[in-house]
N, C-alpha and C positions, 0 to 999 in steps of 0.2 A: 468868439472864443469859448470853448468847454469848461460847464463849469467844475470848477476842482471840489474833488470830494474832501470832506474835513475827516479831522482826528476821529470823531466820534460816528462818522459815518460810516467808516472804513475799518473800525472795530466792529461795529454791529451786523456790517457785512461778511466779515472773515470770523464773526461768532455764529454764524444764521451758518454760511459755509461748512465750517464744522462741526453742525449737527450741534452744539451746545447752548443750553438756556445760561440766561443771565446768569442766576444760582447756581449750577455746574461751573461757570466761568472760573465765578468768584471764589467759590470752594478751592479750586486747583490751585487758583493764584496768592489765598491771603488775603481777599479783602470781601464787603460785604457785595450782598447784590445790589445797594443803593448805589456804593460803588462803582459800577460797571452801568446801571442805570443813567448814574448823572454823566460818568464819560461818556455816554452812547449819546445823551442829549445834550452834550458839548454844556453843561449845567457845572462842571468842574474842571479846572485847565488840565490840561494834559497828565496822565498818570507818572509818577515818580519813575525816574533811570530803571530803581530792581522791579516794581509793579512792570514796568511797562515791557522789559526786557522778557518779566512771566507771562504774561501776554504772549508779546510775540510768538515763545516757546510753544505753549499751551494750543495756539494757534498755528503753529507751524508754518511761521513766517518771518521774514527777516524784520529784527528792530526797527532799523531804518527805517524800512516801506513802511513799518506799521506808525510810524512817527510823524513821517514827513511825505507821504504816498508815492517817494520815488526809490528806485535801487543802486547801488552802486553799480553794478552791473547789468549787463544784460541778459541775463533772466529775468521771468515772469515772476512775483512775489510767491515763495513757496516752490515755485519750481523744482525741477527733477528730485533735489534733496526731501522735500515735502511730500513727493509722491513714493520715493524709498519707503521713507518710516511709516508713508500710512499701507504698502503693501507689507511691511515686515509686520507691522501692526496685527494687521486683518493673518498672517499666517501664524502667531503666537496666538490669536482667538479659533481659528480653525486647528491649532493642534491641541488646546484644552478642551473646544467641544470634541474631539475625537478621542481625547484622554478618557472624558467625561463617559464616554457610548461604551468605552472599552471599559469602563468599572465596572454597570452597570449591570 
C-alpha cells in the first residue's frame, strides 16, 4: 500500500512548488515562519480553517487537497484553474517589465 503523504508534507511540497521560502509563505499568510516550519514538520496540528484556506490560496490550490491530500473532483490539485492565474500572472509581470523599458 502507498504511503500517504501528511499535512505537513504536502505543504512543503506545494511551497518548494511555488518557488516560495518558509518566510515569504508566512508573510502572505499572517503568520510567522516558525509557523510554517512546525506545520511542515507536522511539529503543530493542522493550520486554523482562515490560515489554512491562506494557504491553499497563496499556493494555489484547493483547501481540501491541501487539508486532506484528496479532491472533490477530478482534477489534479491546482489544476487548469491554477495554471490560468499563474499564466495571467506571468502576463501582468511581462506588461510592467515592458511598461518599465518604455519609461526608460
Amino acid at each position: 500500500m502507498p504511503r500517504v503523504e501528511s499535512f505537513g508534507e504536502r505543504l512543503r511540497r506545494l511551497r518548494l512548488a511555488s518557488g516560495l521560502s518558509c518566510a515569504q509563505l508566512a508573510q502572505r499568510v499572517g503568520v510567522t515562519e516558525g509557523a510554517v516550519r512546525q506545520m511542515e514538520s507536522g511539529q503543530t496540528k493542522i493550520a486554523s480553517f482562515v490560515i489554512g484556506l491562506r494557504l491553499a490560496k497563496e499556493l494555489r490550490t484547493d483547501a481540501w487537497y491541501l487539508a486532506n491530500g484528496v479532491t472533490d473532483d477530478a482534477e489534479t490539485p491546482g489544476g487548469a484553474d491554477a495554471l490560468s492565474l499563474r499564466v495571467a500572472a506571468l502576463e501582468q509581470r511581462l506588461a510592467r517589465l515592458h511598461d518599465d523599458d518604455e519609461t526608460r
